[in-house]
mmCIF file of the N, C-alpha and C atoms, coordinates in Angstrom:
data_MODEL
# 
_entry.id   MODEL 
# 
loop_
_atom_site.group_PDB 
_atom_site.id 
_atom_site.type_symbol 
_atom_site.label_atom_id 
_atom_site.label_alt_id 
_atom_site.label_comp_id 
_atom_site.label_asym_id 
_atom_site.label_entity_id 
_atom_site.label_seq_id 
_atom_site.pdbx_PDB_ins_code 
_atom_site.Cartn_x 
_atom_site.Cartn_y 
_atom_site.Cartn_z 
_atom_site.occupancy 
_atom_site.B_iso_or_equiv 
_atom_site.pdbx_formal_charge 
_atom_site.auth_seq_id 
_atom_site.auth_comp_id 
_atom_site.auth_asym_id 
_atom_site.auth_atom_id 
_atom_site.pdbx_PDB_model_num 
ATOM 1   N N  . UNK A 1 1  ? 39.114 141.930 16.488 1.00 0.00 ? 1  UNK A N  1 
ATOM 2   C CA . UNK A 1 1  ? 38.042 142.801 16.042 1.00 0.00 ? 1  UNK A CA 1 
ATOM 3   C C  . UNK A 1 1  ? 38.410 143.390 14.682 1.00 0.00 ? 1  UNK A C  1 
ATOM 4   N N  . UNK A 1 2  ? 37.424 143.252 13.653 1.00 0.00 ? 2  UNK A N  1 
ATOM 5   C CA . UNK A 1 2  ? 38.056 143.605 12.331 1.00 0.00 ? 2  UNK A CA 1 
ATOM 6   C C  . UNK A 1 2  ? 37.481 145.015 11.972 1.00 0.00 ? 2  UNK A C  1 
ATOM 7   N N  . UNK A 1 3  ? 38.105 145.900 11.659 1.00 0.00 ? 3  UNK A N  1 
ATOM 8   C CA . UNK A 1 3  ? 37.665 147.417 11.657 1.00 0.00 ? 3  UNK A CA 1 
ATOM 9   C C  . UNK A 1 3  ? 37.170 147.426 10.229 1.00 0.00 ? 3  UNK A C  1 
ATOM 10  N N  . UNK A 1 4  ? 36.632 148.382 10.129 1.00 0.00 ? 4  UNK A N  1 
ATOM 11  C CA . UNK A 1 4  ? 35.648 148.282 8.642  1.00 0.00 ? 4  UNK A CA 1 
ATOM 12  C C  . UNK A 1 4  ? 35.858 150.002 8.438  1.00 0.00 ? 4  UNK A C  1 
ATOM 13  N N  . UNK A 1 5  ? 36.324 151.225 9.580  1.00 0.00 ? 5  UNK A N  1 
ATOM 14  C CA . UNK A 1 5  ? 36.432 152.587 9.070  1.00 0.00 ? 5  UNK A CA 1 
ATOM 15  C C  . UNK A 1 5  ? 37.793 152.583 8.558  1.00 0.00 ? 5  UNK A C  1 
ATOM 16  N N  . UNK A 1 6  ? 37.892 153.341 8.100  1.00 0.00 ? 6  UNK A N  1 
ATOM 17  C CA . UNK A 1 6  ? 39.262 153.678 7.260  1.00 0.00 ? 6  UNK A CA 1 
ATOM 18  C C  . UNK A 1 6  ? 40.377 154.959 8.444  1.00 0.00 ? 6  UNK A C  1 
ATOM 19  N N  . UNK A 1 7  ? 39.456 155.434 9.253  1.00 0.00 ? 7  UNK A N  1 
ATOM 20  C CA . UNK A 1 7  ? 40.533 155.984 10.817 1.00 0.00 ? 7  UNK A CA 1 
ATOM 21  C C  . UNK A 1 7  ? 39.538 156.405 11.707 1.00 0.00 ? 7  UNK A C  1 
ATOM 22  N N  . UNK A 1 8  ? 40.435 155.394 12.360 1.00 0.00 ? 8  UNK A N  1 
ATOM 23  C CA . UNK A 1 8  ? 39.401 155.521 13.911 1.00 0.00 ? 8  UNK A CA 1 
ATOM 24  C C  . UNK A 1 8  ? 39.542 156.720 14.718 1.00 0.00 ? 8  UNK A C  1 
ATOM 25  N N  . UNK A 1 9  ? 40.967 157.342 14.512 1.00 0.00 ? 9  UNK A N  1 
ATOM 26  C CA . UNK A 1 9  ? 40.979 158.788 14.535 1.00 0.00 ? 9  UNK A CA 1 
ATOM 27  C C  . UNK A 1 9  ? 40.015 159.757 14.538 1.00 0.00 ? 9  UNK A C  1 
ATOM 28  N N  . UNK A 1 10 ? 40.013 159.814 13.301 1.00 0.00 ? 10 UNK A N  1 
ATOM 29  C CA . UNK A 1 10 ? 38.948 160.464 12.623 1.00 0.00 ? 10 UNK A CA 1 
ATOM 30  C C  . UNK A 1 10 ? 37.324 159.996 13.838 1.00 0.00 ? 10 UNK A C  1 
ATOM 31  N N  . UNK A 1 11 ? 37.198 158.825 13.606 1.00 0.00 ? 11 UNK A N  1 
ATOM 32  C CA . UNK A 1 11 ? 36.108 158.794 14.625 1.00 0.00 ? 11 UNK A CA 1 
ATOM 33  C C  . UNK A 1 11 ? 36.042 159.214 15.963 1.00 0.00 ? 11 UNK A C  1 
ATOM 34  N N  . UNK A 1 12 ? 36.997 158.812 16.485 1.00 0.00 ? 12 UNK A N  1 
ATOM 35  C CA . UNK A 1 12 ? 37.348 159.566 18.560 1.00 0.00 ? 12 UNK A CA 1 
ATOM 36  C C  . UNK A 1 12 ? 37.373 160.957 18.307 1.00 0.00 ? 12 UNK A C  1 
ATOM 37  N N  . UNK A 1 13 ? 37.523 161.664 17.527 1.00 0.00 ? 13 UNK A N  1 
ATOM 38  C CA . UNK A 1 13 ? 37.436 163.006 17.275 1.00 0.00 ? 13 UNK A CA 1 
ATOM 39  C C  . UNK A 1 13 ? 35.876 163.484 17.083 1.00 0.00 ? 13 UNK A C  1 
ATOM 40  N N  . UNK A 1 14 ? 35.738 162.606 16.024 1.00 0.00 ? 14 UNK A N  1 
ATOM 41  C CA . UNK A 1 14 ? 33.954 162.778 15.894 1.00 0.00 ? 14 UNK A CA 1 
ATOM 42  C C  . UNK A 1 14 ? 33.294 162.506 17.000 1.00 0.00 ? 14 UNK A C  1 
ATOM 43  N N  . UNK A 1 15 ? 33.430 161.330 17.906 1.00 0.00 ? 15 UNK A N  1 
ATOM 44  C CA . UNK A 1 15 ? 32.654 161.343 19.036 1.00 0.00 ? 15 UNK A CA 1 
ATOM 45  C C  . UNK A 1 15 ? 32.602 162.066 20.066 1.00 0.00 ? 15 UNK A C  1 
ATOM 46  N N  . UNK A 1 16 ? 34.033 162.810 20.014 1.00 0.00 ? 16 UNK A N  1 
ATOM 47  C CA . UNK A 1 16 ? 34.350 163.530 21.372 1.00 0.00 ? 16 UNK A CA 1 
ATOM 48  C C  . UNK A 1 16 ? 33.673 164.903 20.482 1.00 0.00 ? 16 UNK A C  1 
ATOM 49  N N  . UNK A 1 17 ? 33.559 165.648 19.621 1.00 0.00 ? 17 UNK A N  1 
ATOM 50  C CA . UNK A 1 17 ? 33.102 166.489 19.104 1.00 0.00 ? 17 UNK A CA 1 
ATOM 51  C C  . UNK A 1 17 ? 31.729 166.550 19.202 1.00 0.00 ? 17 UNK A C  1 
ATOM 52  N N  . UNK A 1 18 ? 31.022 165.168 19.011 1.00 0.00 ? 18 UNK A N  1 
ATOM 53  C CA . UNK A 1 18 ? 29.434 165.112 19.420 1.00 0.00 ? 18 UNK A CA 1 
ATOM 54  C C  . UNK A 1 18 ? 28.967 165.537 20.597 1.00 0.00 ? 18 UNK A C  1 
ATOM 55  N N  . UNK A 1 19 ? 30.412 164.862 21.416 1.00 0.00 ? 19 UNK A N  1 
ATOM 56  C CA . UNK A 1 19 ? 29.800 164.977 23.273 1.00 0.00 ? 19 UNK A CA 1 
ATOM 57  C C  . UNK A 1 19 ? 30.189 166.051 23.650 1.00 0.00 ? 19 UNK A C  1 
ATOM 58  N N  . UNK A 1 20 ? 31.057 166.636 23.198 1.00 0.00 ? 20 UNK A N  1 
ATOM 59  C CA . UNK A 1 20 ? 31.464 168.034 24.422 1.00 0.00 ? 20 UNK A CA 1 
ATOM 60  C C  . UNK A 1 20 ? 31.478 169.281 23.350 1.00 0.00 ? 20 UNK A C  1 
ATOM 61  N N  . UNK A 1 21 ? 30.838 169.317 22.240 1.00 0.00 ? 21 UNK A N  1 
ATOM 62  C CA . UNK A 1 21 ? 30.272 170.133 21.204 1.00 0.00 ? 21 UNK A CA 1 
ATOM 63  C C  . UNK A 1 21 ? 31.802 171.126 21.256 1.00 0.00 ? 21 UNK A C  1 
ATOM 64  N N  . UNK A 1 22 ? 33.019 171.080 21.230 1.00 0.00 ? 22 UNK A N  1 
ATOM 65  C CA . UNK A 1 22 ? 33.759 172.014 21.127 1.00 0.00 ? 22 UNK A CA 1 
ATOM 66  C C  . UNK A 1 22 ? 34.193 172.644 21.899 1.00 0.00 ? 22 UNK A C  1 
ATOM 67  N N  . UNK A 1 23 ? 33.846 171.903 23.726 1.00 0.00 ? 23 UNK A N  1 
ATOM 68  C CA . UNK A 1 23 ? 34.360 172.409 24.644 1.00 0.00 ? 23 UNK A CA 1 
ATOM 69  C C  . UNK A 1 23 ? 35.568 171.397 25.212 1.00 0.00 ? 23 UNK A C  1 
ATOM 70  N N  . UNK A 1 24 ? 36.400 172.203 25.998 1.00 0.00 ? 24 UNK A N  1 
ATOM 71  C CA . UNK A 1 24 ? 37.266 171.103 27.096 1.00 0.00 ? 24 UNK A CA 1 
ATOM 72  C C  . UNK A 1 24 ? 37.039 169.626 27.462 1.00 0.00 ? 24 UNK A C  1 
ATOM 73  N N  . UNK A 1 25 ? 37.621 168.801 27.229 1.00 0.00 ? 25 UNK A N  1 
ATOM 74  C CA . UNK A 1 25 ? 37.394 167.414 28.570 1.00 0.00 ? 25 UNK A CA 1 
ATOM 75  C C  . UNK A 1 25 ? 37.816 167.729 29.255 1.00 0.00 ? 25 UNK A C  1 
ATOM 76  N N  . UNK A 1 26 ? 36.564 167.403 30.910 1.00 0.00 ? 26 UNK A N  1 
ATOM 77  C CA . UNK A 1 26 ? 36.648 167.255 31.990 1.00 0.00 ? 26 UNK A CA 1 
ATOM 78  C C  . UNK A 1 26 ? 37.690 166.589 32.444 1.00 0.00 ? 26 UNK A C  1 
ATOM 79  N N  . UNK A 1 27 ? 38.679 166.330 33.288 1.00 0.00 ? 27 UNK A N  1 
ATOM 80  C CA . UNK A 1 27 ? 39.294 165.165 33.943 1.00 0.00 ? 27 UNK A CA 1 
ATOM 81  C C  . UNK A 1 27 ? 38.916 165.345 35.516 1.00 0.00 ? 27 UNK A C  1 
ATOM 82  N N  . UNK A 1 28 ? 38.452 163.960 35.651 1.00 0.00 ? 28 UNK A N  1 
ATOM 83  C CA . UNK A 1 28 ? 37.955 163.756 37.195 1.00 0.00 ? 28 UNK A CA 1 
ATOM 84  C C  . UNK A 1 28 ? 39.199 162.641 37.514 1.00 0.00 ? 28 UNK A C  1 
ATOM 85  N N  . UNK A 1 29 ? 39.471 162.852 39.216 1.00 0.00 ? 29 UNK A N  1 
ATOM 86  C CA . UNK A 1 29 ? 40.014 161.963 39.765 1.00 0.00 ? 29 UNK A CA 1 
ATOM 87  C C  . UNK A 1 29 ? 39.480 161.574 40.727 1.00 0.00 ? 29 UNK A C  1 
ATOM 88  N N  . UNK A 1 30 ? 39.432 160.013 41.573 1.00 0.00 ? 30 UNK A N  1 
ATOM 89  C CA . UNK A 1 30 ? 39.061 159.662 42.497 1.00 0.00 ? 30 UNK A CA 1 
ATOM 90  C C  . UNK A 1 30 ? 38.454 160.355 43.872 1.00 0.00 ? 30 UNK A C  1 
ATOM 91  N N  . UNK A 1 31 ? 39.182 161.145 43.832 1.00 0.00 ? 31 UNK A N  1 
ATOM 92  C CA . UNK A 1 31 ? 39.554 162.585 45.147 1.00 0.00 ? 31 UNK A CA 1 
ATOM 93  C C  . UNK A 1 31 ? 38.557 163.468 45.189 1.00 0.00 ? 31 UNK A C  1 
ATOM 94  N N  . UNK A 1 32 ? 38.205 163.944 43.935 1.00 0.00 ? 32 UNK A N  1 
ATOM 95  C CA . UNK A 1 32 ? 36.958 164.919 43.314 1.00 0.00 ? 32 UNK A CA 1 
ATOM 96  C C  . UNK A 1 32 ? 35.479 164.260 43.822 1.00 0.00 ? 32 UNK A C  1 
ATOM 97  N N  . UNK A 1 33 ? 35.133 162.660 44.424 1.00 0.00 ? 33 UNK A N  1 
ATOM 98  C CA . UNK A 1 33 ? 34.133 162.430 44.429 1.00 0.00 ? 33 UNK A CA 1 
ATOM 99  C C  . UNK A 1 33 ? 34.003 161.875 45.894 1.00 0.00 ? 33 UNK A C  1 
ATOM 100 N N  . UNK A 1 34 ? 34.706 162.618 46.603 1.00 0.00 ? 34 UNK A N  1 
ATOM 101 C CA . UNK A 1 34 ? 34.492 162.190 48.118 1.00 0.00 ? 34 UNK A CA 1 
ATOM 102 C C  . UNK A 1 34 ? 33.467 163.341 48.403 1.00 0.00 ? 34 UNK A C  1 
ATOM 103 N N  . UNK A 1 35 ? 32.933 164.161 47.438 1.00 0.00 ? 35 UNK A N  1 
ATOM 104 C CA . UNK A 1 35 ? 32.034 165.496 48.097 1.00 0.00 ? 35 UNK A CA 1 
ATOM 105 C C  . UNK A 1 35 ? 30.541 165.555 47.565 1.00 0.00 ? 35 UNK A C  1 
ATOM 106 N N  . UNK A 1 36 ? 29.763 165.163 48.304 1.00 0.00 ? 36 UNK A N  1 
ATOM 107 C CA . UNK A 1 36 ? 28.493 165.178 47.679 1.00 0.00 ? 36 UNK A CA 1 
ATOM 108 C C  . UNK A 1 36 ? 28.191 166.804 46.609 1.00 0.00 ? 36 UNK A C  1 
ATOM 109 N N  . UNK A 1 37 ? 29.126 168.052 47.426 1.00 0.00 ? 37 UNK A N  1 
ATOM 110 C CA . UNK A 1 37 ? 29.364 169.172 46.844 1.00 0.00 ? 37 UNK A CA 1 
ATOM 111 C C  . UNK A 1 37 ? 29.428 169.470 45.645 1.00 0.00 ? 37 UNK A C  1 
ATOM 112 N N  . UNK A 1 38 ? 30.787 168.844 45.099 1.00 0.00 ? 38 UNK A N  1 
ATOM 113 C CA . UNK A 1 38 ? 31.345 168.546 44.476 1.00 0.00 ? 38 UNK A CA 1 
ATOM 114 C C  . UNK A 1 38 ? 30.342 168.441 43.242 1.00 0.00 ? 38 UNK A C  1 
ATOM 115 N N  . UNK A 1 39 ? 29.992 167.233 43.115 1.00 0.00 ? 39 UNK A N  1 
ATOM 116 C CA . UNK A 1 39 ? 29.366 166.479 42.297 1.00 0.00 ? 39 UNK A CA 1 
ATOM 117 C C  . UNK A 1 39 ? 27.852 166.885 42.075 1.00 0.00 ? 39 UNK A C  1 
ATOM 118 N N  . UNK A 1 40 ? 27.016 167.847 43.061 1.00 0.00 ? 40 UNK A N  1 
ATOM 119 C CA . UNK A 1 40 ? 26.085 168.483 42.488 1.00 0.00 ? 40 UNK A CA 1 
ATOM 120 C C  . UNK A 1 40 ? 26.911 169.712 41.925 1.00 0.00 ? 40 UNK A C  1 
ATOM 121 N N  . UNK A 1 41 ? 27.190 170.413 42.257 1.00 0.00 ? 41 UNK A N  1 
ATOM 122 C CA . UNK A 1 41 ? 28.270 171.692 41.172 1.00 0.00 ? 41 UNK A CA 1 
ATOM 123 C C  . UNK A 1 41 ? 28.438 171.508 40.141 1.00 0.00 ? 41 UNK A C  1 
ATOM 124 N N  . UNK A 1 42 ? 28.879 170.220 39.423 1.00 0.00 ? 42 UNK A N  1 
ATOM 125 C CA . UNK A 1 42 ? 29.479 169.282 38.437 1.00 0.00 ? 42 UNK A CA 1 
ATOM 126 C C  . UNK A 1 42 ? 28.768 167.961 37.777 1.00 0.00 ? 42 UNK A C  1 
ATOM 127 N N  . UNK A 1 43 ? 27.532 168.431 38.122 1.00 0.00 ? 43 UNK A N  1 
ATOM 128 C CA . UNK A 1 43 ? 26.773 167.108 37.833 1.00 0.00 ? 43 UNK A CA 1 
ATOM 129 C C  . UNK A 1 43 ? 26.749 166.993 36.119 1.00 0.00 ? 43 UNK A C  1 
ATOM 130 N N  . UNK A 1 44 ? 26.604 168.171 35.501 1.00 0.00 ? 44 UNK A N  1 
ATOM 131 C CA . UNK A 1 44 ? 26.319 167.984 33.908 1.00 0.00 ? 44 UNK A CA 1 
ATOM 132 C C  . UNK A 1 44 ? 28.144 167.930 33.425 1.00 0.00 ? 44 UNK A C  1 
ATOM 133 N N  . UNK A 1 45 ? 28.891 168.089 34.281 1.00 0.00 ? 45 UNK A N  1 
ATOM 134 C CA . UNK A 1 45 ? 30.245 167.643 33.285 1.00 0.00 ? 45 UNK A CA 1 
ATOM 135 C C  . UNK A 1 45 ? 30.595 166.411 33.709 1.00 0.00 ? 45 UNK A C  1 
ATOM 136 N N  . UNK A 1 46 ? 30.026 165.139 35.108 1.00 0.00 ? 46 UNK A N  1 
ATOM 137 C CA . UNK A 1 46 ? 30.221 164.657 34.819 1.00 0.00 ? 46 UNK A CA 1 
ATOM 138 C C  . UNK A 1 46 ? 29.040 163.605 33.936 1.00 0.00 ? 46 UNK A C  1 
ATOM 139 N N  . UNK A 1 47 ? 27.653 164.079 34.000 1.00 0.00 ? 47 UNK A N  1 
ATOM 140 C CA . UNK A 1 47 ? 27.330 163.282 32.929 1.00 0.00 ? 47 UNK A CA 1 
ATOM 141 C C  . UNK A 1 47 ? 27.703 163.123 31.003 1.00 0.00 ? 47 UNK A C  1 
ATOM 142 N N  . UNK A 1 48 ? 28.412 164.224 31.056 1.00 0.00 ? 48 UNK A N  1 
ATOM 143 C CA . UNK A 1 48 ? 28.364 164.500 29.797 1.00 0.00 ? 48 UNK A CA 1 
ATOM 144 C C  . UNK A 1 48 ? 29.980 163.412 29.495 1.00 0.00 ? 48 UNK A C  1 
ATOM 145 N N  . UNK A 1 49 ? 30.967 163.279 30.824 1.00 0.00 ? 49 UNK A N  1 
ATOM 146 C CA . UNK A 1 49 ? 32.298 162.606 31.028 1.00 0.00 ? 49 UNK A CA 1 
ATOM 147 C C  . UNK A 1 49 ? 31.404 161.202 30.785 1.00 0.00 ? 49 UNK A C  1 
ATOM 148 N N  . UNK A 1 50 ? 30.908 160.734 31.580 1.00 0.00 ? 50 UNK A N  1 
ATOM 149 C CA . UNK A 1 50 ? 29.868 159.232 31.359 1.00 0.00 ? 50 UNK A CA 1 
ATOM 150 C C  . UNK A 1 50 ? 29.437 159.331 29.985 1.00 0.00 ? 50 UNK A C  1 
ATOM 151 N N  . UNK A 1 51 ? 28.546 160.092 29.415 1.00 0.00 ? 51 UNK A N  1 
ATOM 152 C CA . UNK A 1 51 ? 27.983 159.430 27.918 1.00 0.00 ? 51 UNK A CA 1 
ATOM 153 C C  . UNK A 1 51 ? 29.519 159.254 26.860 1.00 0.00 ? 51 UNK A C  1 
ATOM 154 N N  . UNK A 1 52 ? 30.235 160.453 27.663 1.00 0.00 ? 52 UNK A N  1 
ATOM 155 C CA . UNK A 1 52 ? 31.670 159.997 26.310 1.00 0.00 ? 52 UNK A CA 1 
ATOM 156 C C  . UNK A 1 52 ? 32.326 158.903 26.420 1.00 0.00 ? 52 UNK A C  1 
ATOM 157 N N  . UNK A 1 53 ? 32.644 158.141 27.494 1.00 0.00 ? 53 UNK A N  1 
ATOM 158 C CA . UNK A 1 53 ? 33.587 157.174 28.056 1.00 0.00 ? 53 UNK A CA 1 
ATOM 159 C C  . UNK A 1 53 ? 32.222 156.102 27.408 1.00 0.00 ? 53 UNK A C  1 
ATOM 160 N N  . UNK A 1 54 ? 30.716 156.148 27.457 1.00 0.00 ? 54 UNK A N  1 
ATOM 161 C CA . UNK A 1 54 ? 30.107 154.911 27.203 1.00 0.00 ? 54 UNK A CA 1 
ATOM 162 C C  . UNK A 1 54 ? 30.035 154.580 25.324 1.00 0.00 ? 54 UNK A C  1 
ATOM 163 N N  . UNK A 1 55 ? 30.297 156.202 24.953 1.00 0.00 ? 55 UNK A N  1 
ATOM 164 C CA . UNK A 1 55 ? 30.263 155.898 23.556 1.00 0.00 ? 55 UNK A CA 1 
ATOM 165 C C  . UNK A 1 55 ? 31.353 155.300 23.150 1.00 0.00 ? 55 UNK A C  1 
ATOM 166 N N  . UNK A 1 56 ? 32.697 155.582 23.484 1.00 0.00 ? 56 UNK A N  1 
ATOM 167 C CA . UNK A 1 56 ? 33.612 155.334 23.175 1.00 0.00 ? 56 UNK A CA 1 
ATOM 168 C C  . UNK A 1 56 ? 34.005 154.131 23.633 1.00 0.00 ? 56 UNK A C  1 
ATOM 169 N N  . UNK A 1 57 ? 33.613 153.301 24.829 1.00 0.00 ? 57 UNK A N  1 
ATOM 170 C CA . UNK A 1 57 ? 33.555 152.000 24.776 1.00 0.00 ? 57 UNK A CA 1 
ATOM 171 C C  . UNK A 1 57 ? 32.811 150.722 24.673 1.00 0.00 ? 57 UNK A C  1 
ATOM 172 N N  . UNK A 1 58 ? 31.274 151.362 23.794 1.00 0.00 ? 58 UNK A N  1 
ATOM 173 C CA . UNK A 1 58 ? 30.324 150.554 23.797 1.00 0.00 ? 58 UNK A CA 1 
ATOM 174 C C  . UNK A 1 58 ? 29.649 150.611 22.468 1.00 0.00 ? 58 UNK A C  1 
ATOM 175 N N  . UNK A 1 59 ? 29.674 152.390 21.672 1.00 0.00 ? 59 UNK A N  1 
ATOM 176 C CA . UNK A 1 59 ? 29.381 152.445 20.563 1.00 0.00 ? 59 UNK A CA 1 
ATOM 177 C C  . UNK A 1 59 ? 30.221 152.416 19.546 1.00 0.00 ? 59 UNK A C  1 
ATOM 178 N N  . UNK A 1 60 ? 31.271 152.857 19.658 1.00 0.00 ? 60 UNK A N  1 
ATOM 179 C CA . UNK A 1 60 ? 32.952 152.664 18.644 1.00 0.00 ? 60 UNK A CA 1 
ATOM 180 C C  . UNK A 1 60 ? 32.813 151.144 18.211 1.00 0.00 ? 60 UNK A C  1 
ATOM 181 N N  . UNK A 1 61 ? 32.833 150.515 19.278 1.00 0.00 ? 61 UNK A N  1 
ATOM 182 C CA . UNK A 1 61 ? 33.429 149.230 18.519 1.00 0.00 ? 61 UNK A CA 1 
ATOM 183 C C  . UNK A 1 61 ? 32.195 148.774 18.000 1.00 0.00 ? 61 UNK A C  1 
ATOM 184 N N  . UNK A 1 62 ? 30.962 148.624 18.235 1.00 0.00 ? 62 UNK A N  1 
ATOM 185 C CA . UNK A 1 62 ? 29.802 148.380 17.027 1.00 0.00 ? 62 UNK A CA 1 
ATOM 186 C C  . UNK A 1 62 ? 30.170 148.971 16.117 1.00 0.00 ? 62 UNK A C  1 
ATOM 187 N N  . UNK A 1 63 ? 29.780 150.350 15.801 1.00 0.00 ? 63 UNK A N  1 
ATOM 188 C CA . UNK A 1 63 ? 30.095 150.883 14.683 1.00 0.00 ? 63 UNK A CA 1 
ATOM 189 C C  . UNK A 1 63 ? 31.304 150.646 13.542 1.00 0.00 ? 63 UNK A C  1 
ATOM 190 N N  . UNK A 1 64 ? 32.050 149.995 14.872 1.00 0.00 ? 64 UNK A N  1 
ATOM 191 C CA . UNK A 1 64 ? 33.828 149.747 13.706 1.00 0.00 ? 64 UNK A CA 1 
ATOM 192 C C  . UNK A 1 64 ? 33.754 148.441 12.838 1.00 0.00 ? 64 UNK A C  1 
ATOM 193 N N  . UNK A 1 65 ? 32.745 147.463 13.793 1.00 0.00 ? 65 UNK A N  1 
ATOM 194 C CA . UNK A 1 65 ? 32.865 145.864 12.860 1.00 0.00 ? 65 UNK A CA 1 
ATOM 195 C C  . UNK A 1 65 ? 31.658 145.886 12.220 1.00 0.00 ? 65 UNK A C  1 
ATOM 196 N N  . UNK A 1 66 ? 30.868 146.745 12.725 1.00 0.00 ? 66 UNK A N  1 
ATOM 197 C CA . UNK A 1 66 ? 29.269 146.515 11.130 1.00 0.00 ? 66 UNK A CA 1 
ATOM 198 C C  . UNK A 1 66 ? 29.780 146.990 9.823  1.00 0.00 ? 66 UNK A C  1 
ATOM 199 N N  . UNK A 1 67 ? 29.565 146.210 9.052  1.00 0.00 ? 67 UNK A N  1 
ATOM 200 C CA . UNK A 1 67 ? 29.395 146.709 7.625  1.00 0.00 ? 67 UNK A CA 1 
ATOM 201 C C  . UNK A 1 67 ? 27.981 147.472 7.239  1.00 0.00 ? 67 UNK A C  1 
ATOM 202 N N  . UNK A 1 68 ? 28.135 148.567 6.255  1.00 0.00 ? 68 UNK A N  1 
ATOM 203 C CA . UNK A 1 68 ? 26.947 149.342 6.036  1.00 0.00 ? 68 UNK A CA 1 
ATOM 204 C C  . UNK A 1 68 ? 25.457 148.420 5.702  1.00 0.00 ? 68 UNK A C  1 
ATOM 205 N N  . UNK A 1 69 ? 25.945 147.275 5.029  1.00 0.00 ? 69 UNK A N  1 
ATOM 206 C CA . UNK A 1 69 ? 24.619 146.157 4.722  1.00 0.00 ? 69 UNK A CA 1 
ATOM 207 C C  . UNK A 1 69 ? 24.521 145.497 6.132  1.00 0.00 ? 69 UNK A C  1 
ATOM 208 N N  . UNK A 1 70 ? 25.310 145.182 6.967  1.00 0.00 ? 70 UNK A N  1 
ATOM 209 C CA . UNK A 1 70 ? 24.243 144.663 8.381  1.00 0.00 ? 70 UNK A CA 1 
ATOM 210 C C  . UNK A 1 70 ? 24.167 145.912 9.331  1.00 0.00 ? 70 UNK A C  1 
ATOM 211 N N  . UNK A 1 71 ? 24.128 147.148 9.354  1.00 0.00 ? 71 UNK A N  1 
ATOM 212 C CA . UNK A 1 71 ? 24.150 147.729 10.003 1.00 0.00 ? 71 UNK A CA 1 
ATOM 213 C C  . UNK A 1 71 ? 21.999 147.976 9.680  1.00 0.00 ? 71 UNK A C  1 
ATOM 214 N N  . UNK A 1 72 ? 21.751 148.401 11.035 1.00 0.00 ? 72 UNK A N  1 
ATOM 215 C CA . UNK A 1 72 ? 19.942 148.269 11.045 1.00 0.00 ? 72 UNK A CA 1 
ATOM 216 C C  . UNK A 1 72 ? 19.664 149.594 12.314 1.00 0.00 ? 72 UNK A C  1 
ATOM 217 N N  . UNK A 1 73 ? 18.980 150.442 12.054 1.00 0.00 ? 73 UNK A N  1 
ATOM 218 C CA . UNK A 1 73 ? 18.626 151.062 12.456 1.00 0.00 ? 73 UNK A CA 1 
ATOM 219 C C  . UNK A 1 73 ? 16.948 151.323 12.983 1.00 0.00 ? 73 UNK A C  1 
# 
């Protein structure tokens, strides 16, 4: 995969900054989701855990191999 940003750093920071606007990451473990409880209590940290984990492994790497001329919006 040929990277085209100059630090990807810099980007996982930016994305995680988009998704959790300046708060904590959540960490969930297996254990945490045996409780239907649980998971309504926690429903918006873990959707907000899902959109970060999908950006970061579905939108990063688009963004890293487009160049600004094939990139299309």
């Amino acid at each position: 995969m040929a990277e085209n940003i100059l630090n990807t750093t810099d980007l996982d920071n930016y994305i995680k900054d988009v998704v959790y606007r300046g708060q904590d990451m959540e960490i969930f473990t297996n254990g945490n989701f045996n409780s239907v409880e649980f998971v309504q209590q926690h429903k918006d940290e873990i959707v907000r855990s899902m959109l970060y984990q999908w950006t970061k492994y579905t939108l990063k790497p688009y963004m890293s191999t487009k160049t600004p001329q094939t990139m299309r919006f």
